[in-house]
Structures are given as C-alpha cells and as structure tokens.
C-alpha positions as CSV (number, residue, x, y, z in Angstrom):
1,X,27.3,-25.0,3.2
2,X,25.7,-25.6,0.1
3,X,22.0,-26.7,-0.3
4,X,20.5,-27.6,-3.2
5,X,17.6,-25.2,-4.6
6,X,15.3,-28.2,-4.7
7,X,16.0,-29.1,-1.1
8,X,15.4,-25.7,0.1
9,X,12.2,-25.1,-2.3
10,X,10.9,-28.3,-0.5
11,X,11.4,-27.2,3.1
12,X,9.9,-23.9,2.4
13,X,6.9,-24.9,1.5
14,X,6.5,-28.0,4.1
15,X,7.0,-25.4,6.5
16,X,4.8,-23.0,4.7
17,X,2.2,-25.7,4.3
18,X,2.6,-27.1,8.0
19,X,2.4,-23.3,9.7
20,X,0.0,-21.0,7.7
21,X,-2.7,-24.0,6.3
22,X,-3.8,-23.3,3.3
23,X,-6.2,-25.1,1.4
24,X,-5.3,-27.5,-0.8
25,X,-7.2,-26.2,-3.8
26,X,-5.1,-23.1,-3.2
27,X,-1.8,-25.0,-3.1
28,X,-2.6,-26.6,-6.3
29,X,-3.9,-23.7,-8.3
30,X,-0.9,-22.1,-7.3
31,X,1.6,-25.0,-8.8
32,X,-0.9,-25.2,-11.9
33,X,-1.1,-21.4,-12.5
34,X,3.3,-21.2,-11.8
35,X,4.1,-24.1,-14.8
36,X,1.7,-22.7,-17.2
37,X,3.0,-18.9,-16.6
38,X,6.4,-20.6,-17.0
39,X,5.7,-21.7,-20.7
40,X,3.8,-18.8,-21.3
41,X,4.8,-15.5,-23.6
42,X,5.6,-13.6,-20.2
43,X,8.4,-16.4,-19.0
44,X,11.2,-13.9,-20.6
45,X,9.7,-10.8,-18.8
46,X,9.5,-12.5,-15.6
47,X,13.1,-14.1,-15.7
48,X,14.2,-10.4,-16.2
49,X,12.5,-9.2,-13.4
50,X,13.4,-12.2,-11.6
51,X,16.9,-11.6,-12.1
C-alpha cells in the first residue's frame, strides 16, 4: 500500500492537532519558522542529517 507523503503529513498532524491541542499561534510559528529554515543557509546541513 502506498500513501502519498502529503496524505500521511496531513493526517499526522489532524491527529496531532485534534489529540495534544496546541495553540494555534504555536502551530503557525511552527509552519512559518519550518519554510524559512527550509530556504535558509542550513537547508543542505539539515537534508544531510535528515537523510
């Protein structure tokens, strides 16, 4: 069974949202803070970690 990583990325954090309640501001700070890292100088170094 394959499921697409945007599928599963979306569940996660419905559920993750639905169980644990987090704030919102958190949420979003979190999403803000992930795309700007990800066009950042450190991108490379955490896609070699990553992988």
């Amino acid at each position: 069974m394959d499921v697409p990583l945007w599928f599963a990325l979306l569940a996660v954090g419905y559920l993750g949202v639905k169980l644990v309640r987090p704030p919102w501001w958190l949420i979003c700070v979190l999403l803000l803070g992930g795309y700007l890292l990800a066009d950042s100088l450190f991108a490379p170094v955490i896609d070699t970690a990553v992988k």
